[in-house]
N, C-alpha and C positions, 0 to 999 in steps of 0.2 A: 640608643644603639647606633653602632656607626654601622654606616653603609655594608661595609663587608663582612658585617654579619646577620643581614638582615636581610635583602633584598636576594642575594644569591641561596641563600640558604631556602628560602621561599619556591624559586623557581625551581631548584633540584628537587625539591619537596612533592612536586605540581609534577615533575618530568617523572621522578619516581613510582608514583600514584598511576599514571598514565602505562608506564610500564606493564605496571601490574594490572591493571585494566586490558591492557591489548594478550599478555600471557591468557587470562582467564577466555577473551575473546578465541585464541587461536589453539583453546582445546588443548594447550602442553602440560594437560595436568595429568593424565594417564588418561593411556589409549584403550579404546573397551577392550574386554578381554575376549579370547578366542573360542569362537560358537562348540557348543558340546554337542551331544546328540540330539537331545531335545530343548536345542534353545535356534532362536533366530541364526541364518547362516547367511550374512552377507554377500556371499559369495556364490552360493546361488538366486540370491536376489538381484545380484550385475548379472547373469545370466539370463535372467528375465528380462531385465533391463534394455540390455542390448540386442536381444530379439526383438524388442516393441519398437526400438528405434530404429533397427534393420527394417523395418519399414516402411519407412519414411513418413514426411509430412502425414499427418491423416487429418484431413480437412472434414467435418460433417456433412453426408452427401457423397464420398469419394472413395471405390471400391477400398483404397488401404483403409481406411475406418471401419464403412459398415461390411468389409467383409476382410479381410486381412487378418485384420488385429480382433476382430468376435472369435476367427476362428482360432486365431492361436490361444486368445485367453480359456476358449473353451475344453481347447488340446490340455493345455497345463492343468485347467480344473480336473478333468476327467482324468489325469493321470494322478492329481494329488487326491481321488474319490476310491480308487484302486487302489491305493494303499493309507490308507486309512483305517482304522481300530473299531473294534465294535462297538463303542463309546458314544460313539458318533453317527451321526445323520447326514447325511450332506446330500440336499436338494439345490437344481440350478433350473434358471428363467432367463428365458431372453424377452425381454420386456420391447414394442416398439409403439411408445406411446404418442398419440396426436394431442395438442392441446393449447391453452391461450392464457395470458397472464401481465398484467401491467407492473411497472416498476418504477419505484422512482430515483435508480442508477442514472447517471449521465443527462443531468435534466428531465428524466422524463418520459418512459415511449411504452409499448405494449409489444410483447412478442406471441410470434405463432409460430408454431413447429410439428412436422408431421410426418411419423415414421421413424421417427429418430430412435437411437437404439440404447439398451440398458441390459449390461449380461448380470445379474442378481444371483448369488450365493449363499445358502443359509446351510452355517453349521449348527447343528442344536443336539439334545444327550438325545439318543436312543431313541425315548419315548416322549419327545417334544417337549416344547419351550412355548409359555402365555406368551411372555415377555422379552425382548431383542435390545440390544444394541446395534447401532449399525453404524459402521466404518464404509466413508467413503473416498473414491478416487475419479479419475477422469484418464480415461486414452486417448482421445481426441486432443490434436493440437492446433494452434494456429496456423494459418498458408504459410509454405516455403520454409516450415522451424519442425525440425527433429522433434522440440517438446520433449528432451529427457526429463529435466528437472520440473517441467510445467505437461506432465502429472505422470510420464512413465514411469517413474522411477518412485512414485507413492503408489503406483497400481504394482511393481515389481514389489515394493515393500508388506502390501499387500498378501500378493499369490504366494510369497514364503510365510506371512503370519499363516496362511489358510491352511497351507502346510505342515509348519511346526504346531499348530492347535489341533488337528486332524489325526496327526500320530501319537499325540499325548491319551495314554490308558486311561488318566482322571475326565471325568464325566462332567462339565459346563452344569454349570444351574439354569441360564436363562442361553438363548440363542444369540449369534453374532451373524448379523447381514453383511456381506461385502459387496457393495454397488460399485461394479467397475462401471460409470456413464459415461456415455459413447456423445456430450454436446453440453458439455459445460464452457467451452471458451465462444460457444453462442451463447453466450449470456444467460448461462444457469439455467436453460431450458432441460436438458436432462433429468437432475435431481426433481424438479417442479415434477414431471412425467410422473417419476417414480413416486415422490410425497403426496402426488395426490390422485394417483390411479393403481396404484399397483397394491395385492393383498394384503403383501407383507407388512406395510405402511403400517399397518394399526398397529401390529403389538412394537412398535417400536419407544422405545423411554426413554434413549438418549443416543446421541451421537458424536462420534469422533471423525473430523473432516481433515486431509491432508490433500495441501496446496503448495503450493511454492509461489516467492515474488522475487525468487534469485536461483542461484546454483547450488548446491549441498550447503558446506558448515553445518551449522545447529539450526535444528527444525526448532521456531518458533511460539510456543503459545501466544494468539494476540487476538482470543477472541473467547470468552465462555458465555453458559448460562443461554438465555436471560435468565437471572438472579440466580437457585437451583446452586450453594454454595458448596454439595456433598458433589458435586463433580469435580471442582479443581482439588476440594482434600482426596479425591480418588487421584488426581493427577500427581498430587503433594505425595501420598503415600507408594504409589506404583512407579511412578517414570526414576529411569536407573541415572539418567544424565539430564535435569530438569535446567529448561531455559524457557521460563516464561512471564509476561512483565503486564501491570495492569495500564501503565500508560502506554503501551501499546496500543492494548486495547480503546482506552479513547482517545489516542490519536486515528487509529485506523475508523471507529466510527464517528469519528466526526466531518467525516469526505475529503479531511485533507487529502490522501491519497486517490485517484480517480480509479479505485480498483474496489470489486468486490467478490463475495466465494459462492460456493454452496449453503454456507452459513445463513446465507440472507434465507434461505429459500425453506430450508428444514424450519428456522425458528420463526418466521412468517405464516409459512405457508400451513407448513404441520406441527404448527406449537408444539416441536421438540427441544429441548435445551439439548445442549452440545460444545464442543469442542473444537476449536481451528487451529489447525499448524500448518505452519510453511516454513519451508527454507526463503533466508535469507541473505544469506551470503552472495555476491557478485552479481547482483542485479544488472549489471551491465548489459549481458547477455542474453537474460530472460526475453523470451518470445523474438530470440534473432536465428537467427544457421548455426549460429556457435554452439546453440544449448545443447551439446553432445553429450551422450554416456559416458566418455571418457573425463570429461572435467568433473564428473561428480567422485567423491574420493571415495574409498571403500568402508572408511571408518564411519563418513557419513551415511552410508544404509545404514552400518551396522548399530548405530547410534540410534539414529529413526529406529530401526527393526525393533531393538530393547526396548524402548521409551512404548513405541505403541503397542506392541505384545504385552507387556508389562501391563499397561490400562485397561486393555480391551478384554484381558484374563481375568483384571479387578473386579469389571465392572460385569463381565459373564456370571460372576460368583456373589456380586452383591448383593443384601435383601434389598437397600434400598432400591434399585433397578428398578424393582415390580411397582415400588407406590412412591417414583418419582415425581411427582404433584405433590405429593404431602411434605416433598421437605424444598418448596418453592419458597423460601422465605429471606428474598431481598438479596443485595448483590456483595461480595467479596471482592478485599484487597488482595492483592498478592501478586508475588515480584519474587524471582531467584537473587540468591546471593554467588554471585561469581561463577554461576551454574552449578555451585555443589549442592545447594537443598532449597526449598522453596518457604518462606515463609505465608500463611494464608491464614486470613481472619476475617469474619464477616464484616460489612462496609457499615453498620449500626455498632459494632466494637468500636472500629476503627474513630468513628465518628467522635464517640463520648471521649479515646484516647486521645485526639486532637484538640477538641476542646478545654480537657483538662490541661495539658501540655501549652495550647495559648493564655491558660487562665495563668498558669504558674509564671510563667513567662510576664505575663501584663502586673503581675501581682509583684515581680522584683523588678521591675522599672519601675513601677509608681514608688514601690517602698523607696530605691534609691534616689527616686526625684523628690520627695519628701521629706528624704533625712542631708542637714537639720533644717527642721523648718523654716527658719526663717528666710532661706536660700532657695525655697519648693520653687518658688515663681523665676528664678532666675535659671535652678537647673533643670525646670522644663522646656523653659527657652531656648536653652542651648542646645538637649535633647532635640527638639526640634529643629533647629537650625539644621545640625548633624542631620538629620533625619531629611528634610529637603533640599543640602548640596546633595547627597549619597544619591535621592529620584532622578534629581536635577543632572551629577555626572553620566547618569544611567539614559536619561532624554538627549542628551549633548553627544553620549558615544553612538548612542544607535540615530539619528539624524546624522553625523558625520559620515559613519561608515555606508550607512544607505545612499549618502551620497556618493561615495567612491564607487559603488557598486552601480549608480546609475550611470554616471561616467564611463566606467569603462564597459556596461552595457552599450549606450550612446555611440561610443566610438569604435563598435563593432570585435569587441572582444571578450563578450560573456564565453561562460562554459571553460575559461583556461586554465581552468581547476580540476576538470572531469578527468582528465586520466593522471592530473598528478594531483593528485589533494592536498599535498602540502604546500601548494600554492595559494590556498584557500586560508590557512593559519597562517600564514608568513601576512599575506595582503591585511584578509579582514582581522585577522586575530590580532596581529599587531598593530594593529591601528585601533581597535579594541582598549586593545592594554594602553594606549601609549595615551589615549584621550581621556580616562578613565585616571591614568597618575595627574596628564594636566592638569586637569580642572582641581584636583584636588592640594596638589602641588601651591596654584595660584592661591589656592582658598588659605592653603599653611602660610603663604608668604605674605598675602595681602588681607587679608580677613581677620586670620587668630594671629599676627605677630605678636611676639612674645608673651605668648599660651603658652604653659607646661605642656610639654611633649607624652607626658604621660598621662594625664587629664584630656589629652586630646584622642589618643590611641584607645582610649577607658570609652567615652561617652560616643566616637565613631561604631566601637562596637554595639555599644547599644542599640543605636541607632539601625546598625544591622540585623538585630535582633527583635529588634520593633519590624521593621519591615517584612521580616519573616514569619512574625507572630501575625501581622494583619494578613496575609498572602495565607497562613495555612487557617485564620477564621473564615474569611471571604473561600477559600476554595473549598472549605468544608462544608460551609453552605450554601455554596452552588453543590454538594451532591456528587463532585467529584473524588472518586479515588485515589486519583493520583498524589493528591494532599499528602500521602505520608511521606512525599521526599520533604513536605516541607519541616511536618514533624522531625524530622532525620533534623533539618537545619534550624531548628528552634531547641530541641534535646540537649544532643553533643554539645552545643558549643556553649549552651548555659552552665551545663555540667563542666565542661571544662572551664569557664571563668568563674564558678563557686571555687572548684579546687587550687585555680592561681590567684583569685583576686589578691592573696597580696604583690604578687608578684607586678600586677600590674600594674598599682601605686609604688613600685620603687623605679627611686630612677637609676639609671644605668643597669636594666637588668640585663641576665647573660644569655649564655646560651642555653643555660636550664632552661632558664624561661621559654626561648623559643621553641625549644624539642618537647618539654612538655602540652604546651602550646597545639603543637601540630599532629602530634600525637592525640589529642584529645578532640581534633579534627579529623584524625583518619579515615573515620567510619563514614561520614556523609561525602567527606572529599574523594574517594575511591567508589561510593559505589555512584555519584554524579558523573565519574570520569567512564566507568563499568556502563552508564546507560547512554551517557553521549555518544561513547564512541555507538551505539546498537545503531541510537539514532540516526548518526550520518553513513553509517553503513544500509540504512533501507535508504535515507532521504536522497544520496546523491546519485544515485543512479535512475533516483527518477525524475530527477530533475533535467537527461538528457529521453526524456518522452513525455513532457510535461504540457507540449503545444507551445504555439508561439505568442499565445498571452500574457503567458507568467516570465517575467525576466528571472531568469535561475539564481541571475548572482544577488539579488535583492532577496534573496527567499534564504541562501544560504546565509549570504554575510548576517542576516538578520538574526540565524541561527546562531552564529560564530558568537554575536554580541550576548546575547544572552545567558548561552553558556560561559562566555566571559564575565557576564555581570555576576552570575550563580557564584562562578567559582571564586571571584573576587570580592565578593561580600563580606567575607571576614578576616580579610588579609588590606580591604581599604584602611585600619586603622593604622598597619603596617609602614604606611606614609607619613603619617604622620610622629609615628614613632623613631622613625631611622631620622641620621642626620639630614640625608639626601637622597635624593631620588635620581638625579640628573644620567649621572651613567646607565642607566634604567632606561631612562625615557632616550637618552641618545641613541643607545642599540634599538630598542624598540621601533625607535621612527628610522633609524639608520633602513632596517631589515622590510619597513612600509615601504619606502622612499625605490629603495634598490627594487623592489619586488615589482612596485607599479611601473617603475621603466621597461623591466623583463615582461611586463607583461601588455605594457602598450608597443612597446615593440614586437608582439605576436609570435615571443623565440617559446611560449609556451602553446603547441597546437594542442587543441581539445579533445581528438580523437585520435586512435592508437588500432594499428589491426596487427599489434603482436600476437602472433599462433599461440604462446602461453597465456597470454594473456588480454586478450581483445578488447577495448572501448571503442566500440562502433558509432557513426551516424546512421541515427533510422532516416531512414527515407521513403515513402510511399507512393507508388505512379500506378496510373489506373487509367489502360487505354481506352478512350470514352466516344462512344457516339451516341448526339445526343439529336431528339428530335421533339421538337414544339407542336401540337395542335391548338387548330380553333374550337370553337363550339361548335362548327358541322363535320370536326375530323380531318380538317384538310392539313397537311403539315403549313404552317409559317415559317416555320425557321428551323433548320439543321445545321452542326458542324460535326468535325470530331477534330479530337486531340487527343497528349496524355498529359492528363492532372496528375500535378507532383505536387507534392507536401513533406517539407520536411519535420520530423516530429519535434524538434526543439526551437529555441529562440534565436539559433543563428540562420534559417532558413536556409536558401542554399549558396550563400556567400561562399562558402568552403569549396561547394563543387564547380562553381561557373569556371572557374579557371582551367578545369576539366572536359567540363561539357559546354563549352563558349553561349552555343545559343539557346540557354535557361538563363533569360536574366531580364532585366527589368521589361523590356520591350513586351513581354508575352506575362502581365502578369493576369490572372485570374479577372474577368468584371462578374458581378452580382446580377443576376439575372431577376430584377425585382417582382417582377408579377408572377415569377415560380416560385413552390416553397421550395423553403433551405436553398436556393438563390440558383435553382437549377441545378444541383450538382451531384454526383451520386452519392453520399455517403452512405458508410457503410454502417455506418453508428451514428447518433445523434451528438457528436463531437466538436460542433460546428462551432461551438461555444469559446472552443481553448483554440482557435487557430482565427488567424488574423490575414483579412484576402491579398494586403501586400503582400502576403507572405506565402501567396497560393500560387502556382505557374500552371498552363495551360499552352504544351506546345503545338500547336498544328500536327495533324498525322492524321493519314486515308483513315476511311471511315472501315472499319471491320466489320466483317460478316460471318454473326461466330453461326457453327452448325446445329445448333440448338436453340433457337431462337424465343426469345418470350414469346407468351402468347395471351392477349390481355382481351376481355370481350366483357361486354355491358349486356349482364342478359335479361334484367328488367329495369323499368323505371314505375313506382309505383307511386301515386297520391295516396298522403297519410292525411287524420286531421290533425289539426292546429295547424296549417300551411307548413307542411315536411312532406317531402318526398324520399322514398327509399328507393335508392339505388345499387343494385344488385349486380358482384361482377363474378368472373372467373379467371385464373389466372393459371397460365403452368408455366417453366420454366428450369433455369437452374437452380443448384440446392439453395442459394442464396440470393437474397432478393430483399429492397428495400423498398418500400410504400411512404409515400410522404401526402399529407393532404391539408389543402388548407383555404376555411371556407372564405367566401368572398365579403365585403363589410356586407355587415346587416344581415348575413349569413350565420346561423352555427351548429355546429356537428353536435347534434344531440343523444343515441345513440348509434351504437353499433353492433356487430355479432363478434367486437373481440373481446377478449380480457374478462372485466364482468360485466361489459354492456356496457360500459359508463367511459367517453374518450377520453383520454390524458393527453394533454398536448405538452411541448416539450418548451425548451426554454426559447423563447422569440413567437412562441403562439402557433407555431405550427405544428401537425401530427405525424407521428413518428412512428412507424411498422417493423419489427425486425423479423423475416421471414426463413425459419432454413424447413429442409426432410434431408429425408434417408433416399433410402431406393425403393423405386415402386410407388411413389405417394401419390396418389391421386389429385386433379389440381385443384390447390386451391379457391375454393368459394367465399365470399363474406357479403356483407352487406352493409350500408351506415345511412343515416338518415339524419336527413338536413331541412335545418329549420328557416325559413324566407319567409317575411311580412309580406315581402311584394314580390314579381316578375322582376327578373334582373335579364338584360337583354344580353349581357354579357357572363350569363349562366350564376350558378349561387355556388360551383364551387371547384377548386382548383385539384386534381388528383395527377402524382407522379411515380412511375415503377422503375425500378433501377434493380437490373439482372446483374449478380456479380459471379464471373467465369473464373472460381477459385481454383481449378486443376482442371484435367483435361485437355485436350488436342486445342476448347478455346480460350484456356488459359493467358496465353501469352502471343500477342502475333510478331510476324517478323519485324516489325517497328520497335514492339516495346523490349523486345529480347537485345535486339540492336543495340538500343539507348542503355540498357538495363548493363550490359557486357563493357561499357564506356566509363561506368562509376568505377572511383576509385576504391583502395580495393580495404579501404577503415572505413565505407559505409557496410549497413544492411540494408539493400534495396528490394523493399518487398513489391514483387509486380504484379495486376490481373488484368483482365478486360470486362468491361463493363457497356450496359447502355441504358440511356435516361429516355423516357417515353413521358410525354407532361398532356395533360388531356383536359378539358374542358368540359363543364356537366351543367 
């Protein structure tokens, strides 16, 4: 084939696919249709919406949370209780549960929480329901963030389902709980409260959890079960607009992302199988100022509203509901097709389909490396050969691009992709492609000279087809689901080279050839293009809050390659089929070459505060006074400052030019003999941040008007040489405990979690502390094990009060500094103070 029929026709193919992958992403298939009487109404679900947010921040602990927003949500219930049908039941609880729970999120830590609040809603018929469903939500947001989309606008989507089920004449079979939790962005403390103290809990059989990890678009399915396969066919059968993917799902639990839900906590805690959705769409702005009721779109409630109505109806009416246990049996595939309908089959279907699919697969390689025999041994060698440049080009692209991407890490210009992304295909993608023709290129010119071009294009495919067959044997038996993309790329394209093989042994074939060709690729090429694009729509915005351990542009470009190796897997034979490649590969490197100049010259900035469209730097400052004891109490050593951290890989390169005196001079030192190195955190996150990359500026020491207040009210001999030591503690809503024993020391137990310490990652012990209003303080106790007297105590304990709203929120310091960032950060501020004690 000559060039210009071959290589262009390829890319417009790729450009095409991609097309229609971003239409299916961008919802232009038909807009939901308009609410009737009794169906979900959007429209008074932004009316709720923008009440909750008219609020403001509601921090855990902060009258807008536990009183604010309890009482509006209770206003709304009671008014949607009055107008309600005699159908219906509708009982409400304010639940304010104390309680304690280890985890193993974020390395590692154990939380306590006390007073915290849970407004609970049960609609059920008339004459009561064994059996519940329960939908949940969260009002409670992060310091300083509105929190529309991270979870008001899942509690609005909510109070209209509670609504539109309430006035419906048809009678529920089983009951629907609606948990608006008032302390889920404390790390899932709420739901814990309610799963595992609250009445209602029992008759509960399954659950449907709505979350967000962005701003509207299409709520996500990306998490079912455990196993319990008749939930997502409730989802397959009910949701009106289905967008849900099982590699989501293991990617989300495999901790790549540093984020978790409610979900952990129901199927943990109260071995309930269940359901998670979130929005995903423009992560950017998740947990910033931006996350306003106005950027969420109207279509998007209404979207959510149908989908969860839709289920929550199903699942009120199903028999299965009541003898959910009996149909626990092992975990399902399933994955939408371009959001129009959902395919789903049990993961032991799927499993025997994959196997058979590689066996047929291995079964027309062998036959064709066998026939004619006497040739077996030469065209398995070949086979092979093809088979280890194809790994080989695949090791050479992803080592080269990783290198570009540490380079221009290195030279201080990661992230130059974050607000424009096509910066990120232009750099790594093209350089992708461009290394990926080389090597292959060299191989046609120096390796196979004067090889039949058609015999080369034939046994490259193969090759690919091999590769494909091992990847979906090997992932089938590792137990993964997500296998059936590969099935997808072992299928089609066998099926499509039975129907052209002769096409392929002729030489000079035409364009038949290739339109059939691509045509009989459509199906795995579109819907690989349908799920990359999902992918880098979660992955790239978290990669601007990902800590300053992870270099972002190595974690992308990495991605770039891959999906390039994917896509290019069956179009490498392409290379060797055309005359040339050359014009290919010169635009290719042309569009590299150009890209990395634009982009070492820094004309690409990372962050963006357009009003329509926001890409913020996170930034976090925490005015800090900190104070050292000895073992008889006396302070050693005091300072104060504000720790700044910025939450990605450029640290605050960006801002110094702004704020001159943040810069090397004052960087962060490691306070070695304290745990987590002295320093307040607020989460055990120590992990993903690197202390060059932590600042510490001088600033008066503050004196907030509510002071901790920390007291040792016994010291007890235990046997086996432990002493328990007994304290009390009050304070603000928020408060972090770090403890960490001395050598020869160890924390054996405690009165938190279930008695048993969990230390976090680097060995020390990690406490996440919040209440409500009114909680009485704090007591615990932990007991520590010493062979011998240690003159220097057996063991090290540190409190850190964090002043998330309120008069001591902010002092005039950090307001000052805070008013000076430019104006494409999010600078989240509080005050804080570190107390470090000797026992």
């Amino acid at each position: 084939l000559p060039e210009a029929r071959g290589a262009p026709l390829v890319l417009l193919y790729l450009l095409g696919l991609r097309a229609l992958a971003q239409v299916s992403h961008r919802q232009l298939l038909s807009p939901p249709a308009p609410a009737g009487p009794r169906d979900f109404s959007a429209s008074r679900a932004r009316g709720y919406l923008d009440n909750i947010t008219a609020i403001g921040p509601r921090t855990v602990g902060s009258p807008e949370n536990e009183v604010l927003a309890v009482n509006y949500l209770l206003e709304q219930i009671r008014e949607i209780e009055r107008e309600s049908t005699d159908a219906h039941k509708i009982s409400v609880d304010i639940q304010r549960p104390t309680g304690s729970f280890s985890i193993d999120f974020l390395g590692g830590f154990t939380s306590y929480y006390a007073n915290i609040t849970n407004v609970v809603v049960k609609l059920e018929p008339h004459n009561g329901a064994e059996h519940a469903v329960l939908s949940n939500c969260h009002f409670d947001s992060v310091p300083n963030t509105p929190g529309a989309s991270d979870d008001a606008v899942s509690c609005a989507v909510m109070l209209e389902i509670l609504n539109t089920l309430s006035k419906s004449s048809e009678s529920l079979q089983h009951a629907v709980i609606f948990l608006f939790n008032g302390a889920e962005e404390n790390i899932l403390q709420a739901s814990h409260g309610f799963i595992t103290q609250h009445e209602w809990a029992k008759s509960i059989r399954a659950f449907i959890n709505l979350e967000a990890a962005g701003v509207g678009g299409k709520e996500l399915v990306f998490q079912t079960g455990p196993e319990n396969p008749w939930l997502v066919q409730a989802y397959v059968v009910a949701a009106k607009h289905p967008f849900a993917s099982v590699v989501a799902q293991e990617i989300f639990q495999s901790g790549i992302i540093p984020a978790d839900t409610d979900f952990r906590i129901y199927r943990d805690f109260g071995n309930v199988p269940g359901i998670d959705l979130a929005f995903i769409e423009n992560g950017y702005i998740y947990h910033t100022e931006y996350d306003t009721s106005d950027r969420i779109l109207t279509d998007s409630i209404q979207r959510a509203g149908d989908n969860i109505l839709a289920v929550l109806k199903y699942l009120a009416t199903s028999e299965k509901l009541a003898k959910s246990f009996e149909y626990r049996h092992g975990n399902v595939v399933f994955f939408d097709i371009l959001g129009l309908f959902v395919l789903a089959y049990p993961a032991r279907v799927g499993t025997i389909m994959n196997y058979i699919t590689s066996a047929i697969a291995f079964f027309y390689l062998s036959k064709k490396v066998l026939q004619p025999k006497p040739r077996a041994v030469q065209n398995l060698k070949k086979l092979l050969t093809a088979f280890s440049l194809t790994l080989m080009s695949w090791v050479c692209t992803l080592v080269a691009v990783l290198m570009v991407a540490m380079f221009v890490s290195f030279i201080g210009r990661a992230l130059s992709w974050y607000t424009h992304f096509y910066v990120s295909v232009s750099l790594y993608g093209s350089a992708a492609a461009a290394k990926l023709i080389l090597v292959h290129m060299l191989a046609k010119k120096f390796f196979y000279k004067n090889v039949n071009e058609q015999y080369l294009g034939d046994v490259f495919f193969d090759a690919s087809l091999m590769i494909w067959s091992i990847a979906l044997a090997v992932m089938t038996q590792m137990g993964l689901c997500s296998a059936f993309i590969c099935t997808l790329w072992v299928a089609f394209p066998l099926l499509t080279k039975l129907m052209i093989h002769k096409e392929f042994s002729q030489k000079g074939a035409t364009i038949k050839f290739i339109v059939m060709y691509m045509l009989g690729m459509f199906v795995p090429y579109l819907y690989m293009l349908y799920l990359s694009w999902t992918v880098f729509e979660m992955f790239t915005p978290v990669m601007g809050r990902s800590g300053s351990e992870i270099p972002p542009d190595l974690v992308l470009a990495g991605f770039i390659v891959i999906f390039t190796m994917i896509l290019s897997s069956y179009f490498i034979n392409f290379i060797y089929l055309v005359k040339s490649t050359k014009t290919t590969l010169v635009t290719l490197t042309t569009v590299f070459v150009v890209t990395l100049i634009l982009v070492c010259s820094g004309i690409f900035f990372p962050y963006s505060s357009d009003a329509a469209n926001p890409k913020p730097k996170r930034v976090f400052l925490q005015h800090t006074s900190r104070r050292f004891h000895d073992l008889d109490g006396n302070v050693v050593k005091s300072d104060s400052g504000i720790w700044i951290n910025g939450f990605d890989y450029n640290g605050i390169s960006h801002i110094t030019p702004h704020v001159p005196e943040i810069n090397d001079t004052i960087r962060t030192p490691c306070e070695e003999q304290a745990p987590f190195c002295g320093l307040p955190w607020i989460l055990p996150v120590h992990f993903i941040f690197r202390f060059v990359k932590n600042w510490y500026l001088p600033a008066p020491e503050i004196l907030p008007r509510s002071p901790i207040q920390f007291k040792l009210l016994s010291k007890k001999l235990m046997p086996w040489n432990s002493v328990r030591l007994s304290f009390e503690v009050s304070g603000p809503s928020h408060m972090s405990l770090y403890v960490r024993p001395h050598a020869g020391s160890v924390l054996s137990r405690w009165s938190l979690g279930d008695g048993m310490p969990v230390a976090s990652l680097g060995g020390d012990y990690f406490v996440f502390y919040s209440h409500g209003l009114h909680a009485a303080p704090w007591q615990f106790w932990m007991e520590v094990t010493a062979p011998e007297k240690h003159s220097d105590g057996v063991v090290s304990l540190a409190i850190a009060a964090h002043y998330f709203f309120g008069e001591d929120q902010k002092s005039p310091q950090l307001f000052a500094l805070l008013e000076r960032f430019p104006n494409w950060t999010f600078s989240s501020g509080w005050s804080c103070t570190y107390d470090l004690f000797v026992f």
